[in-house]
C-alpha positions as MATLAB code, in Angstrom:
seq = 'XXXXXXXXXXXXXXXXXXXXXXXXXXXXXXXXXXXXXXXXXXXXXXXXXXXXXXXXXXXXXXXXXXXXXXXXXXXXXXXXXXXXXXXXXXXXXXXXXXXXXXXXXXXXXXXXXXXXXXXXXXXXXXXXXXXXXXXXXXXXXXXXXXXXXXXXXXXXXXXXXXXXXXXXXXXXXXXXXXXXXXXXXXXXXXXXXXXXXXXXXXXXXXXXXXXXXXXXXXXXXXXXXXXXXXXXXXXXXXXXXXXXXXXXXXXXXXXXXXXXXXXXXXXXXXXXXXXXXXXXXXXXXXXXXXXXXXXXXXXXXXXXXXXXXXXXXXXXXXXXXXXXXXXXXXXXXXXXXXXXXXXXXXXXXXXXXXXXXXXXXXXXXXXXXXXXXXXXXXXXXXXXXXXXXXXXXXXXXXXXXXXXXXXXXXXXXXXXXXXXXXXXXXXXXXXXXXXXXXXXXXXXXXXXXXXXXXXXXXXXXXXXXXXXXXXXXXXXXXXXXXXXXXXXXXXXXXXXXX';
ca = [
      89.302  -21.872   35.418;
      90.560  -19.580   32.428;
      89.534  -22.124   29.981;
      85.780  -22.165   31.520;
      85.583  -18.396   31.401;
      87.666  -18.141   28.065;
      84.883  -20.665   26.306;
      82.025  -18.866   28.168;
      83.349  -15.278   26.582;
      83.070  -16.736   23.138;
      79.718  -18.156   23.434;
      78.230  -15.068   24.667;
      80.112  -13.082   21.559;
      78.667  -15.956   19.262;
      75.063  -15.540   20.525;
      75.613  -11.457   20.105;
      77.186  -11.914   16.557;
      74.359  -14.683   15.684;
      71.606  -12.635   16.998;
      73.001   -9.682   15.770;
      72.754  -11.630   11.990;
      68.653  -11.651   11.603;
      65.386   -9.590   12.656;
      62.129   -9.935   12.219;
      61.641  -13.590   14.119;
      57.921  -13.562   14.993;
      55.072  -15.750   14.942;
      51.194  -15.561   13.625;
      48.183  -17.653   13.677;
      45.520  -17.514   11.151;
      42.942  -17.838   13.887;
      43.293  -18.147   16.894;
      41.126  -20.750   17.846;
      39.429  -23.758   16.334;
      36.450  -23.703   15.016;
      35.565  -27.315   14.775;
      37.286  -30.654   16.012;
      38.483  -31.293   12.073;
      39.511  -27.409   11.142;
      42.742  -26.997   11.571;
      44.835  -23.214   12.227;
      47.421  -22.591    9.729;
      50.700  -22.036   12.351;
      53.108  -19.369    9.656;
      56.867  -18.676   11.126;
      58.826  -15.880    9.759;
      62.114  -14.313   10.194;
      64.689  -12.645    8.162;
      68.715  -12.716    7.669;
      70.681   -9.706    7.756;
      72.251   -7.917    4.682;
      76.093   -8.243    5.019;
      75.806  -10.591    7.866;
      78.980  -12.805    5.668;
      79.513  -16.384    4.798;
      76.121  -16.329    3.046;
      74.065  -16.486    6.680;
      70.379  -17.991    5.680;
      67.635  -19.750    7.154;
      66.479  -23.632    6.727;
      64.088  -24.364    9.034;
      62.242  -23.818   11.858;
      61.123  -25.225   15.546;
      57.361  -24.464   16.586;
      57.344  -24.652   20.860;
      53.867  -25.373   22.145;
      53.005  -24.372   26.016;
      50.254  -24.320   28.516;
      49.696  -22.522   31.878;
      49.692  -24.162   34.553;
      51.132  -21.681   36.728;
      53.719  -20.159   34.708;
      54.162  -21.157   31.088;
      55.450  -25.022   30.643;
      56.660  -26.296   27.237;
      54.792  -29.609   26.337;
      56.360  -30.239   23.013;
      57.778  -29.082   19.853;
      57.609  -29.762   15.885;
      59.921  -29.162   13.621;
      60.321  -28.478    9.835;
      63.946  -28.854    7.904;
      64.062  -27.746    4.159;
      67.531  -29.145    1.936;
      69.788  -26.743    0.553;
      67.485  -26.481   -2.293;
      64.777  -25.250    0.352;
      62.569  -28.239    0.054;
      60.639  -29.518    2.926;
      63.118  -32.981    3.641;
      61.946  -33.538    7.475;
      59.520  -32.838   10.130;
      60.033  -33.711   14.232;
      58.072  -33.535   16.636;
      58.612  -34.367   20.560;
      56.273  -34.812   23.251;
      57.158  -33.629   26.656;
      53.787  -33.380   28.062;
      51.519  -36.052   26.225;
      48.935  -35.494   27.816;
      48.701  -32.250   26.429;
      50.202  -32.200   23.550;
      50.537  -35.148   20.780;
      52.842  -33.977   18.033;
      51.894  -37.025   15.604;
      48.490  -35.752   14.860;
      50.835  -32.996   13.269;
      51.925  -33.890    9.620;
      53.763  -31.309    6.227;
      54.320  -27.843    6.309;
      56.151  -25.681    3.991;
      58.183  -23.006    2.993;
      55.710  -19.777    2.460;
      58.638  -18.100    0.697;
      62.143  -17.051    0.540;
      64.191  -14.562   -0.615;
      67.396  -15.033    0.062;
      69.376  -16.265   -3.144;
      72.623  -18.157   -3.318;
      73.675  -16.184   -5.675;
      74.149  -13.436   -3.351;
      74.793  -14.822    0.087;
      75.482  -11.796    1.712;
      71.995  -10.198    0.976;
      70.116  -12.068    3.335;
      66.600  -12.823    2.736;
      63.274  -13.868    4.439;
      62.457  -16.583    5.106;
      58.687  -17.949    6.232;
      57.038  -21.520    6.880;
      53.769  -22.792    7.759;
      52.034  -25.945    8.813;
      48.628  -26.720    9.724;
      47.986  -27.449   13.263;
      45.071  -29.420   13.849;
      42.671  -29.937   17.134;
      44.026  -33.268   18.190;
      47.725  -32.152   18.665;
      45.537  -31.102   21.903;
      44.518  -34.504   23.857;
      43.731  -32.826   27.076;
      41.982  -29.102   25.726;
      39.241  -28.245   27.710;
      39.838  -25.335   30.176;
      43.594  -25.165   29.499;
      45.401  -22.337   27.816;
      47.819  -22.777   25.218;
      50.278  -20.864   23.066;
      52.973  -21.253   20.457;
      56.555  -19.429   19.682;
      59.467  -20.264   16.979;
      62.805  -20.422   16.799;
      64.958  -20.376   13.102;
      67.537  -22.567   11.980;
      70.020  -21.230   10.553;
      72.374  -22.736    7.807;
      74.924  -24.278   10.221;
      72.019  -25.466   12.093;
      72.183  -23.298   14.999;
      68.795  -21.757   16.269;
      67.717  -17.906   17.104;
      65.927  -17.109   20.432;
      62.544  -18.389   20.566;
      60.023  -15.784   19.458;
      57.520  -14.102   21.983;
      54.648  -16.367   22.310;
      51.455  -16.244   20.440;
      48.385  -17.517   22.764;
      45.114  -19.461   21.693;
      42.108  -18.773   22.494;
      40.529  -20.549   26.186;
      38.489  -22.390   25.112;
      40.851  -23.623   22.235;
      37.561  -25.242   20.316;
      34.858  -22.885   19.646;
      31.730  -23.413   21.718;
      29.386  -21.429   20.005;
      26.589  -22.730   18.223;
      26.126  -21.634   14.083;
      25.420  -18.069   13.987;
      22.329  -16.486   12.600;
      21.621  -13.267   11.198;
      19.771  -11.233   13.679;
      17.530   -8.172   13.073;
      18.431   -4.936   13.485;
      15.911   -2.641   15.469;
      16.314    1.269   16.040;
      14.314    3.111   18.527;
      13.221    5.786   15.288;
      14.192    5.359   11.782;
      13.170    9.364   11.056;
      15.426   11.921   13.257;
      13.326   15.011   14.198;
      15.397   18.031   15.470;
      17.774   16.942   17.975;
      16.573   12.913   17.498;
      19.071   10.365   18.833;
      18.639    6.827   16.992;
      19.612    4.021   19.153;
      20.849    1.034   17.027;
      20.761   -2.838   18.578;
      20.280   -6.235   17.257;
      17.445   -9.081   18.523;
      18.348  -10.518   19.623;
      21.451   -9.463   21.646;
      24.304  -11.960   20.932;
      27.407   -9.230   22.648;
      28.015  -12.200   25.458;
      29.100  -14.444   22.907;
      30.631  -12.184   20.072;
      31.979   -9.173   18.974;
      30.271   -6.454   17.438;
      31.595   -3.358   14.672;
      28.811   -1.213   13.603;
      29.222    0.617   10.081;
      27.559    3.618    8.716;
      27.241    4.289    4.970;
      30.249    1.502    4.626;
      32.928    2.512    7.265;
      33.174    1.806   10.924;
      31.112    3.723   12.777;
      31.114    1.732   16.545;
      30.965   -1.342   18.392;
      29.160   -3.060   20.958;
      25.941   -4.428   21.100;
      24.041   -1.092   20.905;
      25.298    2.189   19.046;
      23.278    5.565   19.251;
      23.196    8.156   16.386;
      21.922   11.239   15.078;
      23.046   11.396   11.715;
      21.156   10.025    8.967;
      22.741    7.027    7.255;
      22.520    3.096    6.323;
      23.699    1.068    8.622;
      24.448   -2.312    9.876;
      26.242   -4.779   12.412;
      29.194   -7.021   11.718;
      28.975   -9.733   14.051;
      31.889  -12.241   14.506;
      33.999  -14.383   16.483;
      37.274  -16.027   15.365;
      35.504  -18.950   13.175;
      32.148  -17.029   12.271;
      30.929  -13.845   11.278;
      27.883  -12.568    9.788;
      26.530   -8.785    8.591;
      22.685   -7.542    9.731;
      20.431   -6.278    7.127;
      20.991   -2.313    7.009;
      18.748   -0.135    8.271;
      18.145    3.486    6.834;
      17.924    6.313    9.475;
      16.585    9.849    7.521;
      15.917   13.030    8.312;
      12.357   13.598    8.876;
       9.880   16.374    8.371;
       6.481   16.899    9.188;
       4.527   15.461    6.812;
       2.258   17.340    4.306;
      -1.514   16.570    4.115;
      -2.543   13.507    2.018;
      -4.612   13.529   -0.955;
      -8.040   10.986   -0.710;
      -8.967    9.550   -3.654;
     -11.989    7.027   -4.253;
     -12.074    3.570   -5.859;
     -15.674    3.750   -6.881;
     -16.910    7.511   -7.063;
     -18.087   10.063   -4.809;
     -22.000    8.036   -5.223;
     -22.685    4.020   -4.094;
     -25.762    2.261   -5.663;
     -27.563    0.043   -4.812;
     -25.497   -1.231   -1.813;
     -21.894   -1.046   -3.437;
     -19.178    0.236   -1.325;
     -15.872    1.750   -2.511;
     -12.074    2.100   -0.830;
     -10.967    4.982    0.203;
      -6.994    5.558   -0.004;
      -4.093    8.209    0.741;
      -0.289    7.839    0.537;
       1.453    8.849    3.294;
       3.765   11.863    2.535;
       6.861   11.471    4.777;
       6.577    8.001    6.199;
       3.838    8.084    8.780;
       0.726    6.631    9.523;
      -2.633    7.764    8.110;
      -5.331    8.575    9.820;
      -9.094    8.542    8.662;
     -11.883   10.931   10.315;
     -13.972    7.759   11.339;
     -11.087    6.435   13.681;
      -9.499    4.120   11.197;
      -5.285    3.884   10.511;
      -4.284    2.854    7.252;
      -3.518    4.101    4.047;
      -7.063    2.274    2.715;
     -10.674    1.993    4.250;
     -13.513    0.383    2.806;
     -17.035    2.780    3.053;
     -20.575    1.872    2.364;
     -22.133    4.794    4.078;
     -22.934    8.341    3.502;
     -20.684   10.874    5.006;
     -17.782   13.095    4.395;
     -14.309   11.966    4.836;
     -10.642   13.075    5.059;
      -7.479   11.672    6.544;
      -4.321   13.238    8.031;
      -0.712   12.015    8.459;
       1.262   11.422   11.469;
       4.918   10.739   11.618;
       7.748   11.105   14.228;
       8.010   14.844   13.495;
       4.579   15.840   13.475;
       1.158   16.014   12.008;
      -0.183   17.055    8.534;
      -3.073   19.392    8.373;
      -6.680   17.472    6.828;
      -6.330   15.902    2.891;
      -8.898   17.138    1.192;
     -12.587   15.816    2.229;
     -14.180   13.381    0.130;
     -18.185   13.327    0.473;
     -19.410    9.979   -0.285;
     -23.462   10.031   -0.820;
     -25.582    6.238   -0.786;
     -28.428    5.985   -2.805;
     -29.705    3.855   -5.579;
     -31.428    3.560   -9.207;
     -34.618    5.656   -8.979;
     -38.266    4.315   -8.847;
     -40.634    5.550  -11.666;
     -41.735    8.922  -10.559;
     -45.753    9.741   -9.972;
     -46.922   13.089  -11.983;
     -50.169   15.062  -11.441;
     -52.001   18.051  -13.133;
     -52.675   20.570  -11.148;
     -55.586   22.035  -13.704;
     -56.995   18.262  -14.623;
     -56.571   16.682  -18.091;
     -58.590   19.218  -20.167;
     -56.908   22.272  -21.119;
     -60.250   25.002  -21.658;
     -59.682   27.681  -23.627;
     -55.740   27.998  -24.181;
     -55.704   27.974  -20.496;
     -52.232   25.866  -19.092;
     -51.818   23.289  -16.716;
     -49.022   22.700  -14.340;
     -47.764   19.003  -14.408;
     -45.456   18.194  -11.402;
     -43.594   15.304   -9.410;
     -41.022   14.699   -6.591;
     -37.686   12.803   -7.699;
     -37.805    9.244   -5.390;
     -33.617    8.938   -5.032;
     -32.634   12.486   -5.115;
     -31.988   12.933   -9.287;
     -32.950   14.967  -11.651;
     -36.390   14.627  -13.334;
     -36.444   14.557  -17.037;
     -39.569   14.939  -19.317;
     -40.702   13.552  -22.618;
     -40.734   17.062  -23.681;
     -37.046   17.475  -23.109;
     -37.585   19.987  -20.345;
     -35.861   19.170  -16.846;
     -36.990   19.554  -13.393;
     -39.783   18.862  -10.789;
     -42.643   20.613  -12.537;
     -43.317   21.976  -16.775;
     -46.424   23.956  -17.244;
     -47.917   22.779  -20.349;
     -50.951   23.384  -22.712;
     -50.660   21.355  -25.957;
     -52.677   18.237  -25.946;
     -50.765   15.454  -25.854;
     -49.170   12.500  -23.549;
     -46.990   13.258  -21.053;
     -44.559   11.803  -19.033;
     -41.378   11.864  -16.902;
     -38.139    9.574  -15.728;
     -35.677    9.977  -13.166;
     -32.026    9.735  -13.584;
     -29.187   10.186  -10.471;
     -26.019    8.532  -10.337;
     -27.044    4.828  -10.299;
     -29.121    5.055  -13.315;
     -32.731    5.926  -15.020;
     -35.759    5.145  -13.363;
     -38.547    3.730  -15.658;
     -40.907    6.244  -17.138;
     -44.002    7.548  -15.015;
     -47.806    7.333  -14.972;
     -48.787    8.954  -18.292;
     -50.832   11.880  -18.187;
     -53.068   12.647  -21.615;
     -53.693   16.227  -21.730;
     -57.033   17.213  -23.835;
     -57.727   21.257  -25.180;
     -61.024   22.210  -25.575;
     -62.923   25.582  -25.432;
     -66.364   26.860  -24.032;
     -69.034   26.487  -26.993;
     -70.790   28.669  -28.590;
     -74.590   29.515  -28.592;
     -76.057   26.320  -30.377;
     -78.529   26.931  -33.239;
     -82.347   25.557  -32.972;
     -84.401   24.873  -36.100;
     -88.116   23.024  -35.745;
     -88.787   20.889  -38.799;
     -92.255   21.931  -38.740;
     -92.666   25.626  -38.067;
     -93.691   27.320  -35.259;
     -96.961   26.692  -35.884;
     -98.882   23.517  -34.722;
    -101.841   22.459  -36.281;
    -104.982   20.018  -34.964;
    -102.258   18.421  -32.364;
     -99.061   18.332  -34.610;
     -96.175   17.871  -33.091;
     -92.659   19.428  -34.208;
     -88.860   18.295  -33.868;
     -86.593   21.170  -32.336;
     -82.592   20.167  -33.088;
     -79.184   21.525  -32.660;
     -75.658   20.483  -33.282;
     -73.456   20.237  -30.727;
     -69.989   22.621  -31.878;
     -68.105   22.177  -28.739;
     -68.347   18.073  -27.895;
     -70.733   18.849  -25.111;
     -74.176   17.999  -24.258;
     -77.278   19.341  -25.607;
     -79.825   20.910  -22.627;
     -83.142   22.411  -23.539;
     -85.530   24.561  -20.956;
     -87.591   21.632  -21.321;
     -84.964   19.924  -19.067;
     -84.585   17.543  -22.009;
     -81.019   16.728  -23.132;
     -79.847   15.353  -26.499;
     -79.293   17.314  -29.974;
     -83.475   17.120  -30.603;
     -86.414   16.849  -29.038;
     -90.417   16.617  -30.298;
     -92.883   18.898  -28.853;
     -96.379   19.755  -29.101;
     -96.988   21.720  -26.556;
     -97.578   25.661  -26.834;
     -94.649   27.425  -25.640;
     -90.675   29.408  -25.934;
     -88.113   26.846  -26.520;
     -84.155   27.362  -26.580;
     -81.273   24.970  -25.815;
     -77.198   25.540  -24.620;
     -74.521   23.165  -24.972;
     -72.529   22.059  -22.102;
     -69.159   20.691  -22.098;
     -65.912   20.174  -19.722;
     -64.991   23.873  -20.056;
     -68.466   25.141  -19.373;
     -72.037   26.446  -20.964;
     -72.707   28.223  -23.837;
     -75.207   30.758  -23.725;
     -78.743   30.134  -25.028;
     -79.758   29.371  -28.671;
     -82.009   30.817  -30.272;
     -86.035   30.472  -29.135;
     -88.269   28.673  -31.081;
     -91.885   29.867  -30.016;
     -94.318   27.297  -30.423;
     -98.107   28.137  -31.191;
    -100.902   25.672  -31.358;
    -104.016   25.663  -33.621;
    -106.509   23.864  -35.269;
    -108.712   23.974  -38.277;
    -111.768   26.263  -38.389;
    -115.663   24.392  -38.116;
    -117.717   24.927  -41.381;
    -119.178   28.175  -41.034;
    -123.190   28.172  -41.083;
    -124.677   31.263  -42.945;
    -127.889   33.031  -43.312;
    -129.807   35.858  -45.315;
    -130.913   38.684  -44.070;
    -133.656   38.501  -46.934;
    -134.305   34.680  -47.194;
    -133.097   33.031  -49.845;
    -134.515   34.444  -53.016;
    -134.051   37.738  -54.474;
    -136.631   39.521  -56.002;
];
């Protein structure tokens, strides 16, 4: 009985002094589960010897102990990795307890990670790390069963440490998720008004299946599948699991302000000929929507009709007061305008005459004189004649009007080319000349420059033209005659004298 408790006294001051020789022993997993059936998880081991523990205490190797639940934690097998003095991977083990669960042959390598202990100073210990990579099939049996790993070192003298906490897998151990996508990012405002809160969330919603972090202006800002703000920033969702991950496209939440009014501005003019339309546009000032006078959105609209037109923005913050109003006016290249003369086509006596027309398409009318306008009061002879011209063009020119001057004439002079006499039934010719380019009338009721008479009697003539009758020429009086008989004599005292 003294031996027994003698030999159980040292082992327990062996396991103290032993344990009491390293720190550090832990475990990690590059991931934590797999992410297809031929990715593998690297499995990394690490502990470290104590400075001063004597007789140059180090490290060789290492035993990985895989478990499942079933119940309470059961060990289904191990694997092990031995390294030569040299610390050179010579061996690997592996043992099967539950093969069901657990087929260590699938598992091949590892190595040593590093080490820095150095035989040429035993006492300073070191650390010392290995890794393998584990890959799905060391599972057989995985689906719906937890597993996890631990470690234990081996030591020089090839004794072992405690076993390390365990490490656990993921449940399901192979990833079931399907290849993630990028999904958008949509925000209930992208313009914060006042006291504005921006709520942040992806579409579509993939929180059930992964794990979200949320980052404004590049630093964690929240997580979850939805994140609310009001502070202007860029920002975006990390999305991941432990074999995928992918970042949203950012979205920029500002500060808003009411917008200021919009300046209209017109493709094509303020006037359309001839059927032409133009396009109407305004940029919007602060991010909002524009909106037209006529009931259109949009920073364009296309017009063909006459009518003034303005436009005002509208954003999450407000409204802008009216752009400025653009009056667009339809019309088209002017017909040939129709003058008249209000005082006829002769001009009598330096009097004027008043020529006038109405523009057809609303332009300006221009004469041949160079004047401008509706109406020129002229009274030089000459042709006359007027275009239009508006915004489309010049009309052709107008009817011609040919304005004549003339004047009253004068008394006409009469002459008779044979006296005023008339002799045994003579006859005489009375003529004028005509001094204004009118007609010749005579008492007689005769017209023409002459006329013969015969007859006994006063004669006179006027001339008569387009700007009116002279007064009367001269009279011509006209006496008749004729030759006297032969006059029969007689003597008071016969015919002889004595």
């Amino acid at each position: 009985m003294k031996k027994i408790i003698l030999f159980t006294l040292v082992l327990l001051l062996l396991f103290k002094m032993g344990f009491s020789q390293y720190s550090g022993l832990s475990l990690s997993l590059d991931r934590t589960q797999f992410c297809s059936q031929s990715s593998t998880i690297k499995v990394t081991g690490s502990v470290t010897a104590a400075s001063g523990a004597g007789n140059g205490y180090h490290f060789v190797g290492m035993i990985f102990h895989f478990y499942y639940l079933n119940g309470s934690q059961q060990q289904i097998g191990t694997y092990s990795i031995s390294t030569s003095s040299s610390f050179v991977v010579t061996s690997h083990s592996y043992s099967n307890q539950s093969p069901v669960y657990f087929d260590g042959n699938q598992i091949s390598g590892g190595q040593v990670v590093s080490n820095t202990y150095s035989p040429g100073s035993p006492n300073n210990g070191g650390t010392f790390v290995m890794s393998f990579d584990l890959p799905w099939y060391a599972f057989p049996t995985s689906t719906g069963v937890q597993f996890y790993v631990a470690v234990e070192a081996i030591d020089q003298q090839g004794s072992t440490t405690v076993i390390s906490s365990k490490v656990a897998f993921d449940n399901p151990i192979l990833n079931p998720n399907p290849p993630l996508s990028k999904p958008a990012v949509s925000a209930s405002t992208t313009t914060l008004c006042g006291s504005d809160i921006a709520t942040l969330s992806t579409n579509p919603d993939l929180s059930f299946t992964y794990n979200y972090l949320w980052y404004k202006d590049g630093s964690v800002y929240g997580s979850g599948s939805t994140v609310t703000t009001t502070a202007p920033g860029t920002y975006s969702a990390y999305i991941y699991d432990a074999c995928q991950n992918v970042t949203t496209d950012p979205v920029v939440i500002s500060a808003g302000q009411p917008p200021s009014a919009p300046t209209v501005s017109s493709s094509n003019g303020t006037i359309l000929c001839n059927g032409a339309s133009t396009t109407l546009t305004a940029t919007p000032t602060a991010g909002g929507v524009i909106h037209w006078n006529n009931g259109a959105t949009g920073n364009n609209i296309n017009v063909s009709t006459t009518g003034t037109y303005y436009a005002y923005e509208e954003n999450h913050c407000g409204i802008s007061g009216s752009s400025n109003a653009v009056t667009i006016s339809v019309t088209s290249t002017p017909s040939a305008p129709i003058i008249s003369s209000s005082n006829g086509n002769i001009s009598c006596n330096g009097a004027s005459t008043t020529l006038s027309t109405t523009p057809t398409a609303g332009g300006v009318i221009n004469w041949n004189t160079g004047a401008t306008g509706n109406s020129i009061s002229v009274s030089a002879a000459g042709n006359y004649y007027a275009t239009e011209t508006n915004g489309c063009g010049t009309s052709i020119n107008s009817n011609a009007i040919s304005l004549a001057t003339n004047s009253t004439p004068p008394s006409p002079s009469v002459q008779s080319s044979n006296g005023n006499l008339l002799c045994n039934g003579a006859a005489t010719t009375l003529s004028t000349t005509v001094s204004g380019g009118g007609t010749i009338h005579w008492n007689t009721g005769a017209t023409g420059n002459s006329i013969t008479v015969s007859g006994q009697g006063n004669y006179f003539a006027y001339e008569m033209n387009t700007c009116g009758t002279s007064p009367s020429s001269n009279s011509i009086p006209i006496t008749t005659g004729s030759s006297p008989a032969t006059p029969s004599i007689s003597s008071s005292n016969g015919t002889f004298i004595c």
